[in-house]
DSSP file (Angstrom, degrees, kcal/mol; ACC not computed):
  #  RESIDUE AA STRUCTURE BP1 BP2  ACC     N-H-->O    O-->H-N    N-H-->O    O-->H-N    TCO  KAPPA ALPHA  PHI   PSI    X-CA   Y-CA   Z-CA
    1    1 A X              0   0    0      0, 0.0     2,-0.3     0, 0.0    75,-0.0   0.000 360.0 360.0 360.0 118.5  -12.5   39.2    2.1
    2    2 A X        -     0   0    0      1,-0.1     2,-0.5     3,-0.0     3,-0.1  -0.731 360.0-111.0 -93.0 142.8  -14.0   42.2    0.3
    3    3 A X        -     0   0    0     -2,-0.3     3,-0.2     1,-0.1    -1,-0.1  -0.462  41.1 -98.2 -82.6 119.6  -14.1   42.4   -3.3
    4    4 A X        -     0   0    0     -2,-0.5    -1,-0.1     1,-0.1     2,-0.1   0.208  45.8 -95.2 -24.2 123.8  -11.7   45.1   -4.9
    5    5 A X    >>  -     0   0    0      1,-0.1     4,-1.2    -3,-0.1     3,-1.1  -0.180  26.1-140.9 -33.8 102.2  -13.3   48.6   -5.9
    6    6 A X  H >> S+     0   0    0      1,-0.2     3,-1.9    -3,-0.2     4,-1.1   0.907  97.3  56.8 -21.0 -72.5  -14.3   48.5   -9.4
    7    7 A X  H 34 S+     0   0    0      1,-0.3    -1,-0.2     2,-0.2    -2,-0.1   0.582  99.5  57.9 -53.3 -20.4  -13.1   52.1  -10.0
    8    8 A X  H <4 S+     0   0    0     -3,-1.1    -1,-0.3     2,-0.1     3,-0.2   0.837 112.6  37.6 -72.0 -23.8   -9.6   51.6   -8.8
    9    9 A X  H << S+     0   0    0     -3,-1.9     2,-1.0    -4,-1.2    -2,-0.2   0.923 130.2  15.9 -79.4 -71.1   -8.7   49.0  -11.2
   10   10 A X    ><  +     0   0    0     -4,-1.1     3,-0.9     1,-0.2    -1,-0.2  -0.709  54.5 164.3-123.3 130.3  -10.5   50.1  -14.4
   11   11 A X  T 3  S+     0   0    0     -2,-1.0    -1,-0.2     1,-0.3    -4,-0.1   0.832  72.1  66.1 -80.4 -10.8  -11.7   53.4  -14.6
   12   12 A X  T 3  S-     0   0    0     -3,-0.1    -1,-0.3    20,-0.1    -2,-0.1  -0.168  81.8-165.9 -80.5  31.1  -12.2   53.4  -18.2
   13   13 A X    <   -     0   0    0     -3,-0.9     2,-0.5    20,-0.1    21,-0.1   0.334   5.1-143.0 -32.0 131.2  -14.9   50.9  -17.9
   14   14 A X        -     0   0    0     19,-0.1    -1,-0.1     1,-0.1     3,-0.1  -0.884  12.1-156.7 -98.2 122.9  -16.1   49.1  -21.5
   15   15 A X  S    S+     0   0    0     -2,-0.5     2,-0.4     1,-0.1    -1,-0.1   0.923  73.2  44.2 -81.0 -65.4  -18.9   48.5  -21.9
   16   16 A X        -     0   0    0      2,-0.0     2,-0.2     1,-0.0    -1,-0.1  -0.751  62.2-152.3 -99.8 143.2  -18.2   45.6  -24.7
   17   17 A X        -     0   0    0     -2,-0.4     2,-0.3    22,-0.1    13,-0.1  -0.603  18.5-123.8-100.3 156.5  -15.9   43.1  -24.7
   18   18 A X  E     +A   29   0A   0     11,-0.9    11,-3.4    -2,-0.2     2,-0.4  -0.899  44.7 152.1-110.2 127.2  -14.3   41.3  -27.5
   19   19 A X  E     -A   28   0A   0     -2,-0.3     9,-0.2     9,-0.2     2,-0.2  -0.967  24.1-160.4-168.3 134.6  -14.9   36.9  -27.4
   20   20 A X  E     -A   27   0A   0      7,-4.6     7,-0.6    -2,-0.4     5,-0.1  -0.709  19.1-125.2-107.4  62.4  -15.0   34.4  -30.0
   21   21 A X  E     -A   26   0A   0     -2,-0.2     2,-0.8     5,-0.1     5,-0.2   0.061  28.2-179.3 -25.0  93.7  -16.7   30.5  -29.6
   22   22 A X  E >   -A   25   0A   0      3,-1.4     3,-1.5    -2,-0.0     2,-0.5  -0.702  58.1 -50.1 -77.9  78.6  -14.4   28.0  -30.5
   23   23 A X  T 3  S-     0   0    0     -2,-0.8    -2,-0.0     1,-0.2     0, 0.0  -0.723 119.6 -33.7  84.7-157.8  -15.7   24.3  -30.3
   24   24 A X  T 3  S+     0   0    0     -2,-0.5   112,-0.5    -3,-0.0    -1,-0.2   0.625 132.7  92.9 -83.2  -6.6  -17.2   24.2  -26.8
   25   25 A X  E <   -AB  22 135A   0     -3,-1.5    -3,-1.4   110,-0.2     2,-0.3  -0.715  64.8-150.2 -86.2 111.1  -14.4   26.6  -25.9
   26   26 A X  E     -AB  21 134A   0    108,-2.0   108,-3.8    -5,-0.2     2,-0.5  -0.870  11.8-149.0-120.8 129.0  -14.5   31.2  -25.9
   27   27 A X  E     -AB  20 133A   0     -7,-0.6    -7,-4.6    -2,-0.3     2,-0.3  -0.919  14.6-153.2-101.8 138.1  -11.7   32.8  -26.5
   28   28 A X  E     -AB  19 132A   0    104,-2.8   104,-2.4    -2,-0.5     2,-0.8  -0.981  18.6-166.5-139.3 141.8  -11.4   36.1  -24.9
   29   29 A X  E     -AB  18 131A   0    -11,-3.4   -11,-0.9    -2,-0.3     2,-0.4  -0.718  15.4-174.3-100.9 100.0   -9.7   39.1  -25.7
   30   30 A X  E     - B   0 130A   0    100,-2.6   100,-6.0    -2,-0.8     2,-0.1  -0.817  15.0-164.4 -98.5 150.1   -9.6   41.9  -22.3
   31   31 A X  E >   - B   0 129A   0     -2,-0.4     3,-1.6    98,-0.2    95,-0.3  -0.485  27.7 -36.4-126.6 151.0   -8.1   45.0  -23.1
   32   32 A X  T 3  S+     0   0    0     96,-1.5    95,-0.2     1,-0.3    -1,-0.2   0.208 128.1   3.1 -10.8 111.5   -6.6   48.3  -21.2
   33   33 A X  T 3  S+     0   0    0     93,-4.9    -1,-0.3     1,-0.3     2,-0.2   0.419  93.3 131.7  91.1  -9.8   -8.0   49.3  -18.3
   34   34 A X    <   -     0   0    0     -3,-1.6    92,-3.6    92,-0.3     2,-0.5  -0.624  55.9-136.6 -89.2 146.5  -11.0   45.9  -18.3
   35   35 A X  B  >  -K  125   0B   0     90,-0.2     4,-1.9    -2,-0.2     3,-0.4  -0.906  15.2-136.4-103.4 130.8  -10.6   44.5  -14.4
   36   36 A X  H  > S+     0   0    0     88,-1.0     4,-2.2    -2,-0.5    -1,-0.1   0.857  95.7  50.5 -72.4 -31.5  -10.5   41.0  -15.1
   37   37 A X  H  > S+     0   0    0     85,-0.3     4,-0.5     2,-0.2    -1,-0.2   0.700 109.3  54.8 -31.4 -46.3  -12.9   39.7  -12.5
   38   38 A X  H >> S+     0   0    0     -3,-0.4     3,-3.0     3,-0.2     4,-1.7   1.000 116.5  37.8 -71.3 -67.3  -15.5   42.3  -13.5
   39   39 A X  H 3X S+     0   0    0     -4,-1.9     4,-2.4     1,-0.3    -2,-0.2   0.854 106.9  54.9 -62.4 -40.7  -15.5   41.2  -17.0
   40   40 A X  H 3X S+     0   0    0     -4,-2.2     4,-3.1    -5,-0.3    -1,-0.3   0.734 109.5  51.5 -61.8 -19.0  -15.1   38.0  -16.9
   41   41 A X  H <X S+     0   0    0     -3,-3.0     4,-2.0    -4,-0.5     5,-0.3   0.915 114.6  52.5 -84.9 -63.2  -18.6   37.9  -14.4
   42   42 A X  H >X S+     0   0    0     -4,-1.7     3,-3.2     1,-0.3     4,-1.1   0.739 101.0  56.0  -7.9 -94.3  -19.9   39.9  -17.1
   43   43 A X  H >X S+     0   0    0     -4,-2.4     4,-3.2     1,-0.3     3,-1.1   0.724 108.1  43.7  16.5 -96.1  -19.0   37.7  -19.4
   44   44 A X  H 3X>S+     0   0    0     -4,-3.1     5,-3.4     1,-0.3     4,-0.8   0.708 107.8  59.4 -65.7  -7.3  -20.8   34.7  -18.0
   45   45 A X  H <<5S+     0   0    0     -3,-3.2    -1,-0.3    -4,-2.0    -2,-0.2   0.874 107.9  43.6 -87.5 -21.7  -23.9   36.6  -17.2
   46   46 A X  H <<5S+     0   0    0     -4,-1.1    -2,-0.2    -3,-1.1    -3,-0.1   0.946 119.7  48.5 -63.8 -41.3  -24.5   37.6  -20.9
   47   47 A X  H  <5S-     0   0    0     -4,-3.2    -2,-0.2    -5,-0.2    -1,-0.2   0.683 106.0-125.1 -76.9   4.2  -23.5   34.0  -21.8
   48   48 A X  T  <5 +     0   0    0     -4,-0.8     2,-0.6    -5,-0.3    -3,-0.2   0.952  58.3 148.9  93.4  37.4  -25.6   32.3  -19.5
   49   49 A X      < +     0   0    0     -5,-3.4    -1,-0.1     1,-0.1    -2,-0.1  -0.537  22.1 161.2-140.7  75.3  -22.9   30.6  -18.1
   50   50 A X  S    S+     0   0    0     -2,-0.6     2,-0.4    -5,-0.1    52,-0.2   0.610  72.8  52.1 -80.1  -9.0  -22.7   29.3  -14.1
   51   51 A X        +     0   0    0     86,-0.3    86,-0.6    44,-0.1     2,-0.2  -0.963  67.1 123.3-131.4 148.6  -19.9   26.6  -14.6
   52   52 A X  E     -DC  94 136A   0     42,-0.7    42,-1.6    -2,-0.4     2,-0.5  -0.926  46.7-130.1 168.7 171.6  -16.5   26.7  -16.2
   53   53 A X  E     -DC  93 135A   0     82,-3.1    82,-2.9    -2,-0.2     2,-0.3  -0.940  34.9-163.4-135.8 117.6  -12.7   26.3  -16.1
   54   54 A X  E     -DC  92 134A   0     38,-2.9    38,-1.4    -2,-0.5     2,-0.3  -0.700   9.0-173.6-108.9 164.8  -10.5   29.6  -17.5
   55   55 A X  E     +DC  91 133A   0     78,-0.6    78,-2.5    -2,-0.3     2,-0.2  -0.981  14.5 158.2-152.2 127.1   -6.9   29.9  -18.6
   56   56 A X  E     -DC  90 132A   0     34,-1.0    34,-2.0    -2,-0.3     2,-0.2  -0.927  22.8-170.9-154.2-170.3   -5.1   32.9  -19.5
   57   57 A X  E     + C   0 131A   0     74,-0.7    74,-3.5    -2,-0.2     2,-0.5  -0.875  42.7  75.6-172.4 146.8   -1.8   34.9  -20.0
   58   58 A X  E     -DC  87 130A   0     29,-1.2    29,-2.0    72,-0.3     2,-0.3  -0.980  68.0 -34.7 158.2-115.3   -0.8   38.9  -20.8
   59   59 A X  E     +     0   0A   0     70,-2.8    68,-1.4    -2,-0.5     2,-0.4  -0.993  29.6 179.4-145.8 126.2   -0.7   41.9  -18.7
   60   60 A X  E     - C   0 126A   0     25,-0.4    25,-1.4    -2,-0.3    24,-0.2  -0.989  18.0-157.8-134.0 157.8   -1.9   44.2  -15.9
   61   61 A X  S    S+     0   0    0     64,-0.7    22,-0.3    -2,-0.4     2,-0.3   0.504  84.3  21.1 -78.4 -17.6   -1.0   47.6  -14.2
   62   62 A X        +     0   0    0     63,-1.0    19,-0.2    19,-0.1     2,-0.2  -0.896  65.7 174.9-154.8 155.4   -2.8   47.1  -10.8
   63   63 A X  E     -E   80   0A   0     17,-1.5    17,-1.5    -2,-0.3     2,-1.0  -0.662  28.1-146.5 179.3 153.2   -3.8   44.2   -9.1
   64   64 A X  E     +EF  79 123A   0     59,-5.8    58,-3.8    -2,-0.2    59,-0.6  -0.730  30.8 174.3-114.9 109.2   -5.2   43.2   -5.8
   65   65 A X  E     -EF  78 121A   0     -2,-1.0    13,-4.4    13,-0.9     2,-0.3  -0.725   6.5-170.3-121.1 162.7   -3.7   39.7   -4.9
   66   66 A X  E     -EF  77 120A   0     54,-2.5    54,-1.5    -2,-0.3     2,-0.4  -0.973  14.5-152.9-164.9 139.1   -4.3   37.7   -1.3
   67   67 A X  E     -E   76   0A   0      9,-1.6     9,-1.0    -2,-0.3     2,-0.4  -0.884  22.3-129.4-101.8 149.3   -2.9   34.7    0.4
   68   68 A X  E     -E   75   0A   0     -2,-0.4     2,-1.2     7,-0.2     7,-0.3  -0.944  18.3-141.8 -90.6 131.1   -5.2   32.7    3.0
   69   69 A X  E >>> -E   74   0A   0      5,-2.3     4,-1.5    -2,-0.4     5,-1.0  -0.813  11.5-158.7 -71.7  90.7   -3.6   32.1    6.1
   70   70 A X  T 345S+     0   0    0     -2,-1.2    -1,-0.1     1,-0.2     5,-0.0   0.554  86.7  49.8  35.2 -87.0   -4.2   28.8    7.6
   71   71 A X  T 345S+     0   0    0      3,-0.1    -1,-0.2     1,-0.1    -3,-0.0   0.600 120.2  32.0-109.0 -29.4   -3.7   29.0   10.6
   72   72 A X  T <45S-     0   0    0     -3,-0.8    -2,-0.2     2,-0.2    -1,-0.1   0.293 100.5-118.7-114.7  13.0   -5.9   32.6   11.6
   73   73 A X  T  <5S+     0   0    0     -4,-1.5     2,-0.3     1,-0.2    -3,-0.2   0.506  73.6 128.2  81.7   2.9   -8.9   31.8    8.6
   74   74 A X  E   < -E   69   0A   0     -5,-1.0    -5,-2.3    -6,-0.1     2,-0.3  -0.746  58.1-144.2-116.2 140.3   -7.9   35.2    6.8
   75   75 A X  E     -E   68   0A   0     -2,-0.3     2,-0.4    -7,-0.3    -7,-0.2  -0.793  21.1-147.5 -84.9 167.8   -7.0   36.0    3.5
   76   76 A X  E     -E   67   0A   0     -9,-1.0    -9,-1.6    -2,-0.3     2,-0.6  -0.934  14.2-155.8-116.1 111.7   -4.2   38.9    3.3
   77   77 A X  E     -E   66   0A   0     -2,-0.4     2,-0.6   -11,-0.3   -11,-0.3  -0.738  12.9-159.7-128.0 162.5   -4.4   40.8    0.7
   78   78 A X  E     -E   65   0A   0    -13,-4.4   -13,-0.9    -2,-0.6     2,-0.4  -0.723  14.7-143.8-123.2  81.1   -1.7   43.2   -1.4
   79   79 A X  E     -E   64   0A   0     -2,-0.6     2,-0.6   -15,-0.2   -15,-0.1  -0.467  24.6-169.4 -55.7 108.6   -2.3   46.3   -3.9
   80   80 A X  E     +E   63   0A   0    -17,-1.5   -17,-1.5    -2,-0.4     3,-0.1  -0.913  27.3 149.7 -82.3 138.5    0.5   45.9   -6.7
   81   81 A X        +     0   0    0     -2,-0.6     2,-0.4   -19,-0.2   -19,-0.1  -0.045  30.6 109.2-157.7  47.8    0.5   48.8   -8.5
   82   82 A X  S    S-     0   0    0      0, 0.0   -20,-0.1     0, 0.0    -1,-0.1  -0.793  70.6-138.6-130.9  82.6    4.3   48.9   -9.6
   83   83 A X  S    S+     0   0    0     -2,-0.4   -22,-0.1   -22,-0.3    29,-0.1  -0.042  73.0  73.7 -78.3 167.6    3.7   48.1  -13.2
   84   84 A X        +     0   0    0    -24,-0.2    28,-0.5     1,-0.2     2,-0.3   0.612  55.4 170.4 -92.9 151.7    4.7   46.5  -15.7
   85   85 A X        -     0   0    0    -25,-1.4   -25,-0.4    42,-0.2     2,-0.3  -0.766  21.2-156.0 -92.9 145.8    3.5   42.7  -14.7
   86   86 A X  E     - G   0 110A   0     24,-1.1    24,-1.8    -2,-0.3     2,-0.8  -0.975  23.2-132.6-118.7 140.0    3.7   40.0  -17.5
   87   87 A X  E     +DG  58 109A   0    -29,-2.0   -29,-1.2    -2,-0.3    22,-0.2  -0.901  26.7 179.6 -92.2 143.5    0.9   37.1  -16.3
   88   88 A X  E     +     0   0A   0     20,-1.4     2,-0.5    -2,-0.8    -1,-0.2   0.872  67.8  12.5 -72.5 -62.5    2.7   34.1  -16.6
   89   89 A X  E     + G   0 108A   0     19,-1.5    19,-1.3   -32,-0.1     2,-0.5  -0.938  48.3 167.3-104.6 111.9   -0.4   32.2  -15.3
   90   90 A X  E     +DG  56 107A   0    -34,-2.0   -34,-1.0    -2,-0.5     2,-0.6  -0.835  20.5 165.0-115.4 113.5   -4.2   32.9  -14.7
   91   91 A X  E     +DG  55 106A   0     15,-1.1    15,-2.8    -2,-0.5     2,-0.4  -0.929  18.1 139.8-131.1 132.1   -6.1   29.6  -14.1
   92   92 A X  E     -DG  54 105A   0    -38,-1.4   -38,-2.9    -2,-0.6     2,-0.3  -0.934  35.5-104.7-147.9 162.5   -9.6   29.5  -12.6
   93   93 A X  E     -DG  53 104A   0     11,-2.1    11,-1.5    -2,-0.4     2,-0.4  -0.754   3.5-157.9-129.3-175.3  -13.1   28.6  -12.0
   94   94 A X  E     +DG  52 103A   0    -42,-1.6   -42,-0.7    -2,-0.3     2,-0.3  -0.975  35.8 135.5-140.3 133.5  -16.3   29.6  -12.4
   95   95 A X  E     - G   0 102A   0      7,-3.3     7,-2.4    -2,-0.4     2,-0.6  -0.990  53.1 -97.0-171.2 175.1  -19.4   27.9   -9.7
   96   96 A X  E     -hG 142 101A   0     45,-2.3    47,-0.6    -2,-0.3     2,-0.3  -0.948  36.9-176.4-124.9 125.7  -22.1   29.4   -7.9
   97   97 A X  E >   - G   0 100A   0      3,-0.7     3,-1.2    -2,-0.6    47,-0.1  -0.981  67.2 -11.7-121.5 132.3  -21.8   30.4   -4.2
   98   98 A X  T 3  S-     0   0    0     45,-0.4    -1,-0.3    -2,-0.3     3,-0.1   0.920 124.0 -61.7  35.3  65.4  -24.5   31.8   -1.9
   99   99 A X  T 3  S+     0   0    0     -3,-0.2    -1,-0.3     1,-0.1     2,-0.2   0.629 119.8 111.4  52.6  15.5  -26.6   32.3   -4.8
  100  100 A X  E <  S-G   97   0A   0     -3,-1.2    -3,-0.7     1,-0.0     2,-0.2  -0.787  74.7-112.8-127.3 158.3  -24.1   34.6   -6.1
  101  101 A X  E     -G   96   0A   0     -5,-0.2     2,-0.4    -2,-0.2    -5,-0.2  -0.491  42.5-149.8 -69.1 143.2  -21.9   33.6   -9.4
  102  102 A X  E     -G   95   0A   0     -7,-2.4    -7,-3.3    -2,-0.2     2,-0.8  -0.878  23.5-164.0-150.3 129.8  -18.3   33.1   -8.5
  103  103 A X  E     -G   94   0A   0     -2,-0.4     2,-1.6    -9,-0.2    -9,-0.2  -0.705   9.0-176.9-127.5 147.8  -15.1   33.4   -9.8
  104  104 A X  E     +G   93   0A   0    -11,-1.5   -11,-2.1    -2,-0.8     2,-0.3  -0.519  17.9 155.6-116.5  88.3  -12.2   31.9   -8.3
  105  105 A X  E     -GI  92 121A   0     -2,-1.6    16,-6.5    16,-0.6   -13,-0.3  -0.822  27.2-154.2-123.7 162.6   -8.9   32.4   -9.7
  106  106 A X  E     -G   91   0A   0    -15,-2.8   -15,-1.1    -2,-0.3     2,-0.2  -0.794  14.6-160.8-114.6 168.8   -4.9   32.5   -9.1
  107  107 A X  E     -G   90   0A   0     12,-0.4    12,-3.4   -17,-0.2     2,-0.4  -0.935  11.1-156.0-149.8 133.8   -2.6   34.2  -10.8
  108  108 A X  E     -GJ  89 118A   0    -19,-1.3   -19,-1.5    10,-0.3   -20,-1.4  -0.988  24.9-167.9-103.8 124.2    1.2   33.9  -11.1
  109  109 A X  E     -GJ  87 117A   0      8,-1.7     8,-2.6    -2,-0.4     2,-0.3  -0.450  13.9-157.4 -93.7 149.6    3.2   37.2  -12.1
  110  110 A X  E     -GJ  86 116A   0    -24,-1.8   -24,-1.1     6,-0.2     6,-0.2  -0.992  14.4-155.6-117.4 140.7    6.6   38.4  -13.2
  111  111 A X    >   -     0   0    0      4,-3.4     3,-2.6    -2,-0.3     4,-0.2  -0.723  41.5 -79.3-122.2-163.4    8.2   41.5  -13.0
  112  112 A X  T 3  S+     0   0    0    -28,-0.5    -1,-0.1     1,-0.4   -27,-0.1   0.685 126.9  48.9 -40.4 -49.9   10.7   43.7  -14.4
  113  113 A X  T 3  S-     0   0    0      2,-0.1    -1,-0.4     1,-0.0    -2,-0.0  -0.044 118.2-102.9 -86.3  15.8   13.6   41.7  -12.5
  114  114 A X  S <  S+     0   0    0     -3,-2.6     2,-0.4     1,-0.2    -2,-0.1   0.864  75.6 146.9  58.5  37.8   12.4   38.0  -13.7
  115  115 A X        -     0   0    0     -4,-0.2    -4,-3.4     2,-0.0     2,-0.3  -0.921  33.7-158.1-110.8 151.2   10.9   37.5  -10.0
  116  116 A X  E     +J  110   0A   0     -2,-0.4     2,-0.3    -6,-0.2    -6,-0.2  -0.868  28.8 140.8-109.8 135.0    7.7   35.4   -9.9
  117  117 A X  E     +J  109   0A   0     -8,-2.6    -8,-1.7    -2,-0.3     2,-0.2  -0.945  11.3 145.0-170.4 146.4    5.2   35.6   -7.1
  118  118 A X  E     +J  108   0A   0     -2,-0.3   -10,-0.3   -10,-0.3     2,-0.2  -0.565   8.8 163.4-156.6-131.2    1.5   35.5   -7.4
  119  119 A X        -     0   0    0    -12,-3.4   -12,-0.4    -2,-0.2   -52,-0.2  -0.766  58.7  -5.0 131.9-177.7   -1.7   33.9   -5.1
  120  120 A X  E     -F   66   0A   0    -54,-1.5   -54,-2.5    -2,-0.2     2,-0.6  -0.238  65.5-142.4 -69.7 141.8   -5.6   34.5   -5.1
  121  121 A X  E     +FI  65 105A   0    -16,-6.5   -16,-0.6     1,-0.2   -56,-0.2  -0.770  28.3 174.2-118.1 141.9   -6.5   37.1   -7.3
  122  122 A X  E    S-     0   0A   0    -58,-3.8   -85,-0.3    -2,-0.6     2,-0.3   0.912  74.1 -46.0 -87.2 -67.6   -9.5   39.6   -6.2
  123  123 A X  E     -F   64   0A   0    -59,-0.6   -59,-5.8   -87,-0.1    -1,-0.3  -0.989  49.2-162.1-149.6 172.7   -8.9   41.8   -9.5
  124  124 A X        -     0   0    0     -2,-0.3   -88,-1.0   -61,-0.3   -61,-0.2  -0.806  27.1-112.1-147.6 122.9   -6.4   43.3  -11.5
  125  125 A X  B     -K   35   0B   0     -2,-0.2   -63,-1.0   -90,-0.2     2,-0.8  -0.007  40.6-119.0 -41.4 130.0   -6.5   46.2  -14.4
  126  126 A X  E     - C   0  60A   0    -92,-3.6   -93,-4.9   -95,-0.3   -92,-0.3  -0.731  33.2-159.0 -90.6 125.3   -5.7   44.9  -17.5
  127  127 A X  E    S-     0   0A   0    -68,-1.4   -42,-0.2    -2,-0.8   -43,-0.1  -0.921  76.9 -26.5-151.0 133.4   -2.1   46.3  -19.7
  128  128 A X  E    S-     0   0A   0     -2,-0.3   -96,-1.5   -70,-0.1     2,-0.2  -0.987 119.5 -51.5-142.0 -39.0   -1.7   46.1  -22.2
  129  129 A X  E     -B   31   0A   0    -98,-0.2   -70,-2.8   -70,-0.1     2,-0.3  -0.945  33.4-140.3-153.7 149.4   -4.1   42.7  -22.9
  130  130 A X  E     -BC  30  58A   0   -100,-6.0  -100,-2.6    -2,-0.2   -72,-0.3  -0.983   5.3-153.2-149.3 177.0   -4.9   39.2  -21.8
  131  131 A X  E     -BC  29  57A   0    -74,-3.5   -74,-0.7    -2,-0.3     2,-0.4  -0.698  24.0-179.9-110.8 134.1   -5.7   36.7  -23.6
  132  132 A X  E     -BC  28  56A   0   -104,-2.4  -104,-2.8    -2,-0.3     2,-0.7  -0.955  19.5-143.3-151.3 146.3   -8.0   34.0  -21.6
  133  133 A X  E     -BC  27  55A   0    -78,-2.5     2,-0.8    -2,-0.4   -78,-0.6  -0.871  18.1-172.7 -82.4 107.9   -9.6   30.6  -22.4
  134  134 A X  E     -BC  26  54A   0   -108,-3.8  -108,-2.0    -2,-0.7     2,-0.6  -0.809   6.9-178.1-119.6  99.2  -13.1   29.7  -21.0
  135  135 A X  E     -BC  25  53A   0    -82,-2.9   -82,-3.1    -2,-0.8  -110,-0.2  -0.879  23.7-132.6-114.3 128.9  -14.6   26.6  -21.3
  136  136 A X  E     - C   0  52A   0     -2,-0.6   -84,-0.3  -112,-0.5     2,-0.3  -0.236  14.1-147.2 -57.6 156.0  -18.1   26.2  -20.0
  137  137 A X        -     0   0    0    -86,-0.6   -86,-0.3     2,-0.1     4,-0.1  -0.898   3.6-151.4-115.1 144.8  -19.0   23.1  -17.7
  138  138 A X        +     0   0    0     -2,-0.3    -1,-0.1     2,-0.1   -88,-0.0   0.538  65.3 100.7 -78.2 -21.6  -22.5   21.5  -17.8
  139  139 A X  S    S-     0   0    0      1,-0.1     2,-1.0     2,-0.0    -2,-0.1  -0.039  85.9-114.7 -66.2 174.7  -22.5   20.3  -14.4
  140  140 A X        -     0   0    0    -89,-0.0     2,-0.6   -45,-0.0    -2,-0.1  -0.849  44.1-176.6 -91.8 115.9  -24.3   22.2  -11.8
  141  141 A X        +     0   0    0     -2,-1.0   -45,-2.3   -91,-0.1     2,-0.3  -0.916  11.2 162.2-133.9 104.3  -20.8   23.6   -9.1
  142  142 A X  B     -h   96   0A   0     -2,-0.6    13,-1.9    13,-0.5     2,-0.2  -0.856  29.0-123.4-121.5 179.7  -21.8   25.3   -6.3
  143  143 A X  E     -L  154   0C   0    -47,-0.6   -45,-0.4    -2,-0.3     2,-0.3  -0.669  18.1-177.9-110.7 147.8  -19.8   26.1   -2.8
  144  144 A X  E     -L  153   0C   0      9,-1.4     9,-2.6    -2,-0.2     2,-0.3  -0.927  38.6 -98.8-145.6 159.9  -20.4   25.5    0.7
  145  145 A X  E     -L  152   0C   0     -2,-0.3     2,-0.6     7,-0.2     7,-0.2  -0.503  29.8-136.4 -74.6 134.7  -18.0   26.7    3.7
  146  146 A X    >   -     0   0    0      5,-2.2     3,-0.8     4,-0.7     4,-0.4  -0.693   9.7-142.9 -86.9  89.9  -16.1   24.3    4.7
  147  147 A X  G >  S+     0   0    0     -2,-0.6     3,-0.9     1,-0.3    -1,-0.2   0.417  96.5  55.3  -6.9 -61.8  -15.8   24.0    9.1
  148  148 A X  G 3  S+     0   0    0      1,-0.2    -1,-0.3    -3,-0.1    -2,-0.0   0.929 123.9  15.4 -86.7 -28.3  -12.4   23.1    9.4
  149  149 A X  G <  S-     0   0    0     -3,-0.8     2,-3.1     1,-0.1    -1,-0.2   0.033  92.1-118.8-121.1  50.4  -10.6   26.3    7.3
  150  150 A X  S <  S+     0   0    0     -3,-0.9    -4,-0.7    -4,-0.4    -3,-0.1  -0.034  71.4 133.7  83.5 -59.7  -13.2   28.6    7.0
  151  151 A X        -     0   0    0     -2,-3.1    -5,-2.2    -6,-0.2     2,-0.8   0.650  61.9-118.6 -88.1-120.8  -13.1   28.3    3.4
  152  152 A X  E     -L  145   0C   0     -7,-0.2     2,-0.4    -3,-0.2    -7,-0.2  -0.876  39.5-177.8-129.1 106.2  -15.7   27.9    0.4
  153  153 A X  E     -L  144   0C   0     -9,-2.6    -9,-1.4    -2,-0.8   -11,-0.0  -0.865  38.1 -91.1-108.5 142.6  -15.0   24.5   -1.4
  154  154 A X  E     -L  143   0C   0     -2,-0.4     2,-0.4   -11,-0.2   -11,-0.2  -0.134  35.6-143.0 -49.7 148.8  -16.7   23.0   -4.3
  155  155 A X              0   0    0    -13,-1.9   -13,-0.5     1,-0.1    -1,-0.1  -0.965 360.0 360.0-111.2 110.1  -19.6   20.8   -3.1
  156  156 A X              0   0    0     -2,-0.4    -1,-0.1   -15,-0.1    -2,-0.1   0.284 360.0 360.0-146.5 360.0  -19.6   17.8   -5.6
């Protein structure tokens, strides 16, 4: 699975973000046009930050969602781009695989017609906002493939 093109989600790329420390906790605000994946790695590379557990809720315009199949190893993946989306859900994690930071979230959607449907998300363009809750973890979480479905499971 290759990771969605920056430039199709946001082209208006921001430089700065806006995030608050609460407690052990960061509230973060991303804004029109921030791809949430991109910031949010952002994010943890200014803070320093290789472990965590996020939560969010708002809006996007685009987003590039995938299921894993099972049964052939693959994820499947889907350009929405039939706006507007409310998320209902984004819940995720944050750990370090192949040496690379990783973040690994689903996302549940609604649209116009009160249908819900969501699944791993590679990114999506933020509209109008969303709103997300990051608490860092101290522990050390990295990924190894797992042999029997292909995919990359926390190692603990």
């Amino acid at each position: 699975m290759e990771p969605s093109s920056l430039t199709m989600f946001a082209p208006d790329f921001r430089e700065a973000m806006k995030y608050k420390k609460s407690g052990n906790a960061y509230v973060i605000l991303l804004e029109k046009g921030d791809g949430i994946i991109e910031a949010l790695t952002r994010f943890c590379a200014k803070e320093k930050i290789k472990a965590g557990s996020l939560s969010g809720i708002g809006g996007v315009a685009k987003i590039d969602v995938a299921y894993y199949d099972i049964r052939d190893r693959k994820y499947h993946a889907r350009v929405l781009d039939k706006p507007p989306y409310e998320v209902v859900s984004l819940k995720g994690n944050v750990s370090m695989s192949e040496g690379k930071l990783k973040i690994h979230a689903h996302i549940v959607l609604s649209d116009s017609e009160f249908r819900a449907f969501g699944g791993h998300l590679n990114e999506a363009s933020v509209f109008p906002m969303c709103e997300i809750i990051f608490t860092p973890l101290k522990a050390k979480l990295h990924r190894k493939k797992d042999a029997e479905t292909g995919l990359m499971f926390l190692d603990l």
